[in-house]
DOLO-862210 format. One record per residue: residue number from 1; x, y, z of N, C-alpha, C in turn. Coordinates in pm, whole numbers. Each point is the difference from the previous one (the first is absolute). Last residue first. Layout:
N
  num     n_X     n_Y     n_Z    ca_X    ca_Y    ca_Z     c_X     c_Y     c_Z
  NUM       X       Y       Z       X       Y       Z       X       Y       Z
...
END
This chain:
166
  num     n_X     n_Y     n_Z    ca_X    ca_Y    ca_Z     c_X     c_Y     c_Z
  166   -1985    -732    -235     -76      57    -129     169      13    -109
  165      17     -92     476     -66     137     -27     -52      -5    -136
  164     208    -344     193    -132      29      49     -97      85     -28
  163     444    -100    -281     -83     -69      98     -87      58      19
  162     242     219    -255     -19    -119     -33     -63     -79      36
  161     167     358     200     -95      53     -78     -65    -123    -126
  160     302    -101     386    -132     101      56     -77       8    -141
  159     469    -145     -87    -103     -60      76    -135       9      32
  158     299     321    -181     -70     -75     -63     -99     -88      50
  157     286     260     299    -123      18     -26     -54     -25    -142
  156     329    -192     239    -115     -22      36    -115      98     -24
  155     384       7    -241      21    -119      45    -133     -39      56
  154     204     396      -7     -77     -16     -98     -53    -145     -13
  153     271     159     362    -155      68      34     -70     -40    -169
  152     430    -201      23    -122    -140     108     -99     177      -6
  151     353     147    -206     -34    -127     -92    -145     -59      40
  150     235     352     242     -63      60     -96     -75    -115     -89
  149     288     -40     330     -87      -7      81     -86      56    -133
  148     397    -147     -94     -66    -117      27    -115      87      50
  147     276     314    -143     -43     -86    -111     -92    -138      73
  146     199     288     306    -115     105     -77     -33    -112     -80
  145     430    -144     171    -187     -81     109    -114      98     -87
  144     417      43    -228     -43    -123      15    -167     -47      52
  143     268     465      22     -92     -34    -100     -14    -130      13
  142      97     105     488      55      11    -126    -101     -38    -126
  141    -112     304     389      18     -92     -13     105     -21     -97
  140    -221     370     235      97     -31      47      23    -184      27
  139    -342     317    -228     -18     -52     103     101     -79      79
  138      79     359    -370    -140      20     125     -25     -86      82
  137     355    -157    -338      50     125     134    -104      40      70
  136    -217    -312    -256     142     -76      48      37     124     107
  135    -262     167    -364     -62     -67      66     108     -53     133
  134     220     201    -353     -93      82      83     -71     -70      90
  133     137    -274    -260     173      43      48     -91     124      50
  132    -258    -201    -310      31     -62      98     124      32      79
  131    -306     365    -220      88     -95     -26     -38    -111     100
  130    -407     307     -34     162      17      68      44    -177     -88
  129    -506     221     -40     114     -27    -133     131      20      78
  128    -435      -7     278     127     129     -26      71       1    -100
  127    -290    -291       7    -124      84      42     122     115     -27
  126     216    -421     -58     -95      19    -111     -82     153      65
  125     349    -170     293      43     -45    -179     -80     100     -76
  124    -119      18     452     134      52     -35      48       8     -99
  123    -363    -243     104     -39     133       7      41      75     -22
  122     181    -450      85    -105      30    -140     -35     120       2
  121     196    -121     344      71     -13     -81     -37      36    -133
  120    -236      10     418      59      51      -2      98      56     -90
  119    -273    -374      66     -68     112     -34     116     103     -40
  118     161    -410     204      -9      11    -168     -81     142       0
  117      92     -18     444     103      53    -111      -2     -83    -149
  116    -338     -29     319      26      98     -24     121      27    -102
  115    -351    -377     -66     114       0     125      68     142     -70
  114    -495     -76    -202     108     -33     -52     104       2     165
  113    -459     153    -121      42    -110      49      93     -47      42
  112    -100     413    -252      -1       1     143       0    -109     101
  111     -12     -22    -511     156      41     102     -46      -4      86
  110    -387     -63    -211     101    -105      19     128      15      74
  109    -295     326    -110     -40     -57      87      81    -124      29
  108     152     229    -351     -39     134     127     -36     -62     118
  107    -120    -217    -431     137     -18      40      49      50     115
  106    -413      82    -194      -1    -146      97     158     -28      28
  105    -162     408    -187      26      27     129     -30    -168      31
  104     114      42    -413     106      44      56     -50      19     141
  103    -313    -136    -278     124     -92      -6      93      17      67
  102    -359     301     -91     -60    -102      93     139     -94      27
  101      80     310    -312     -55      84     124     -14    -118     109
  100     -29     -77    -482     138     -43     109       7     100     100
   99    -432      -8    -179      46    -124       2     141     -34      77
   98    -175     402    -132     -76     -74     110      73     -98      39
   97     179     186    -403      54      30     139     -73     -15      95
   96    -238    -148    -416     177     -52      31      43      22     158
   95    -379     199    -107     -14     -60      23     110    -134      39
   94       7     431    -279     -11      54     170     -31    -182      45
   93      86       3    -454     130       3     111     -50      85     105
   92    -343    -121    -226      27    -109      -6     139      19      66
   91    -279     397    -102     -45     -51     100      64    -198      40
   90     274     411    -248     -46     -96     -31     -79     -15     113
   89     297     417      88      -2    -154     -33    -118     -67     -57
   88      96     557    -109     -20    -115     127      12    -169     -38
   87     285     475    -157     -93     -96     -58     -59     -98     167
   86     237     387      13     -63      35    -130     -64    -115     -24
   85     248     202     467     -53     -97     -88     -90     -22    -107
   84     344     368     291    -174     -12     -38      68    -119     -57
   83     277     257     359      44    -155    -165    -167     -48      -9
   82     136     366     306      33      32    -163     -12     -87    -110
   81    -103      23     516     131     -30     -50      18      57    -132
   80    -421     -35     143      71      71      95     138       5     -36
   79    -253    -292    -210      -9     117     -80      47     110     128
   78      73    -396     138      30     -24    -117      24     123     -77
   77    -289    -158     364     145      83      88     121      -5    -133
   76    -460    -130     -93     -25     128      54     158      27      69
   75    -114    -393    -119      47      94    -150     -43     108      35
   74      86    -305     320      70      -7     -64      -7     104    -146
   73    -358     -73     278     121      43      83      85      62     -66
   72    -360    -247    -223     -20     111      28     120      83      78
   71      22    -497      25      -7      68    -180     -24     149      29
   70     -65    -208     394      97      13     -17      65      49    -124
   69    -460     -56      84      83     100      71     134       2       4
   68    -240    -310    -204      17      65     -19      30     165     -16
   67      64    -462     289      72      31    -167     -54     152     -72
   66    -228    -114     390     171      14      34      62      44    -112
   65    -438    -211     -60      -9     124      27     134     104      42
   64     -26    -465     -86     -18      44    -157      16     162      70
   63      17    -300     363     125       5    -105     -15      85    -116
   62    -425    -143     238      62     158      40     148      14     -78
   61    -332    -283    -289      81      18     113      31     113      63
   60    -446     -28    -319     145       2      17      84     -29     111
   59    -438      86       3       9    -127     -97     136     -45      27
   58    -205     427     224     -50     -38    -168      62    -110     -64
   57     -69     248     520      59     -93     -78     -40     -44    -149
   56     145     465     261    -111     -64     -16      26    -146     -66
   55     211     485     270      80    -139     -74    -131     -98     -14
   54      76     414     264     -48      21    -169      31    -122     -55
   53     174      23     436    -153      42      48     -51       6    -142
   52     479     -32     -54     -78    -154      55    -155      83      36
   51     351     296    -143     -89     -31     -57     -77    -158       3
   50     382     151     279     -86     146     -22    -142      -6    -104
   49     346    -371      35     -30       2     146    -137     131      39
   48     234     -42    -460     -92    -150      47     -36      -7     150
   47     361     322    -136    -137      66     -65    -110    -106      27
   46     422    -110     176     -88     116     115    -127      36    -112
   45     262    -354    -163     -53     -16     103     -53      98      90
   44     257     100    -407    -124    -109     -60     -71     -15     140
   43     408     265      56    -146      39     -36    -109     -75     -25
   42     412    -226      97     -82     107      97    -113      83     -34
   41     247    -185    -327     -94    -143      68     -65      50      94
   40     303     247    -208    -144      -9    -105    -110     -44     124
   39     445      31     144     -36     152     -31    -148     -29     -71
   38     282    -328      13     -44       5     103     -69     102      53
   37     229     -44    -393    -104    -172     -27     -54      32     173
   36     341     326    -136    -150      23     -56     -91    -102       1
   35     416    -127     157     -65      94      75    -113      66     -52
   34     212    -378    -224     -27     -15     127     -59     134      60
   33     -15     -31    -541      83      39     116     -67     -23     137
   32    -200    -162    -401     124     -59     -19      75      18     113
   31    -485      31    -166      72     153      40     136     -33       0
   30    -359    -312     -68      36      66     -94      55     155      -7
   29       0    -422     298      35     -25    -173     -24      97    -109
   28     -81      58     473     146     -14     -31      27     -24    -147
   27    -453      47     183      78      82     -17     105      -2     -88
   26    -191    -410     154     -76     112    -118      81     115     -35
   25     126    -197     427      26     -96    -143     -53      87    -156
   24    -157     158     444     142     -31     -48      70     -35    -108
   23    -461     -94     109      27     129     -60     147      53     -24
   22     -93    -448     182     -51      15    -158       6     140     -31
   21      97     -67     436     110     -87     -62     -28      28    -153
   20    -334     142     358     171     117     -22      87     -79    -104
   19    -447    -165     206      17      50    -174     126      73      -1
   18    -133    -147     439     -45    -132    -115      42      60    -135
   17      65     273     374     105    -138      21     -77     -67    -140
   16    -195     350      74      74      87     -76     103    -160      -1
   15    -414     -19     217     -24     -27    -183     159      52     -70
   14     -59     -18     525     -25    -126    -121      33      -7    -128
   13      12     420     213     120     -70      23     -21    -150     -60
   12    -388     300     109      51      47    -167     130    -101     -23
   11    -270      54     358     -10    -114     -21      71      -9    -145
   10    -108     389     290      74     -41      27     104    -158     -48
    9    -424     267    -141     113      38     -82     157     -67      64
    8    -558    -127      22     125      17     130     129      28    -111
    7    -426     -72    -209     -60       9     110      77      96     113
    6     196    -158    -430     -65      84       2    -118      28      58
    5     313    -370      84      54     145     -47     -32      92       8
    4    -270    -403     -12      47      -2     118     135     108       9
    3    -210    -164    -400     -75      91      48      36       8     166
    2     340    -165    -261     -60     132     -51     -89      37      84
    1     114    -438      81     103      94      43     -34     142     -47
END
């Protein structure tokens, strides 16, 4: 998929569907805010789209290479902000958040499995932090069915992650 990218930049959309979930994810965990978590991510992908022709393979995953453009992003839109970072992480907690980087976009992937309105529910709960009684009036249910439909999207997506998935 890379070198088929960086032949045809058009081909860039592959690589952005295959890795959007883990950089996402990456991000998020360590920017906290949804919109700066999207504000990063965008960049992470136009600077990786602009610097794919410079992109050589040295061993490493391209993921690794995402990551650390994304590390860079982030502490470049950081000291833009004012909030310099004084200490850097550990090469063992950059690796941590690889790790649940990877975890969370299998979850990401999992919802999308999921019957819409559990997705739906969960996203609401947890992605938006909404009540259940928010949830319910947004989707013009009662908290009851939010609670059952919230139970069976976790429900199966233990399942999933238990199962097949590892």
């Amino acid at each position: 998929m890379i070198e088929a990218a960086q032949r045809d930049p058009a081909r860039f959309g592959d690589l952005y569907d295959h890795y959007f979930d883990r950089v996402y994810a990456y991000v998020a965990r360590r920017v906290g805010d949804r919109a700066e978590t999207e504000d990063v991510v965008s960049d992470v992908f136009h600077h990786a789209l602009a610097s794919l022709g410079r992109f050589e393979w040295r061993g490493a995953p391209f993921a690794a290479w995402l990551f650390r453009i994304a590390a860079n992003k982030i502490a470049d839109r950081a000291e833009r902000l004012g909030r310099e970072r004084t200490i850097e992480p550990w090469p063992e907690a950059e690796e941590a958040d690889q790790e649940e980087a990877h975890d969370r976009a299998r979850i990401f992937a999992l919802m999308r499995e999921l019957p819409a309105d559990q997705r739906r529910v969960l996203e609401l709960r947890f992605a938006e932090e909404k009540s259940t009684r928010e949830v319910a009036e947004a989707l013009g249910r009662s908290e009851g069915a939010i609670k059952q439909l919230q139970f069976r999207g976790l429900e199966s997506l233990r399942a999933r992650v238990g199962g097949k998935h590892g």
